[in-house]
C-alpha positions as CSV (number, residue, x, y, z in Angstrom):
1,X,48.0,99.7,31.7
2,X,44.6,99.6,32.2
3,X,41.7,101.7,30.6
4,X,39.9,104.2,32.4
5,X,37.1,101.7,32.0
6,X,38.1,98.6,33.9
7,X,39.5,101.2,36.7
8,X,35.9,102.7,37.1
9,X,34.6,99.2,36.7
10,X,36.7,98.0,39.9
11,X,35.9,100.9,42.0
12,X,32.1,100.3,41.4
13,X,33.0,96.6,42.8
14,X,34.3,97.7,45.8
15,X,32.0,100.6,46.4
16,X,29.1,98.1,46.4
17,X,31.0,96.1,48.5
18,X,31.2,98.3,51.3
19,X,27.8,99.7,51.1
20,X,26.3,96.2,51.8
21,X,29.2,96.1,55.0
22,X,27.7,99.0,56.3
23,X,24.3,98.5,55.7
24,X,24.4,95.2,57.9
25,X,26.7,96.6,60.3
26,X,24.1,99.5,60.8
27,X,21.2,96.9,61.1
28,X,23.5,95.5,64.2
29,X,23.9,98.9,65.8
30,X,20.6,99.5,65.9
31,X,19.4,95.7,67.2
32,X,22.0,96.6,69.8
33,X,20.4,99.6,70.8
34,X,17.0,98.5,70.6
35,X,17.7,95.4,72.7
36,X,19.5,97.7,75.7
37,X,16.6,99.8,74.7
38,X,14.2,97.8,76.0
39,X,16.8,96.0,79.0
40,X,16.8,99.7,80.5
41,X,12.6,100.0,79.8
42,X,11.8,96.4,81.3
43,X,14.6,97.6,84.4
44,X,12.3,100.6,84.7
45,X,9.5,98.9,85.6
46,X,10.8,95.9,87.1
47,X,14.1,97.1,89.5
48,X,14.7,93.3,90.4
49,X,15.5,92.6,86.7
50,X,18.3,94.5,86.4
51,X,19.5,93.0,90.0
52,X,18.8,89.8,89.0
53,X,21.2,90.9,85.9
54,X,23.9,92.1,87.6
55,X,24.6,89.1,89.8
56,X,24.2,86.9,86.3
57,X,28.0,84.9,86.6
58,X,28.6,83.0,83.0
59,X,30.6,80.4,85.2
């Protein structure tokens, strides 16, 4: 069996390990949003962008 120790030592490992996880999926989120932040600001003052967008075909 293990000491409470070495169990309080693991959970520390993995609590740091998903803080980081978060932390960079959180920095995604909010590139996200500030790049359809500024798609629906440019749209505003430019209407052709966002047609110009929507008949964007990938093939």
């Amino acid at each position: 069996m293990s000491t409470p120790a070495e169990r309080s030592h693991s959970i520390d490992v993995h609590a740091g390990r998903a803080g980081v996880s978060r932390a960079v999926w959180h920095t995604i989120g909010l590139v996200l949003a500030a790049l359809l932040a500024y798609a629906i600001w440019r749209g505003y003052q430019n209407p052709d962008l966002l047609l110009d967008l929507s008949a964007f075909r990938i093939c």
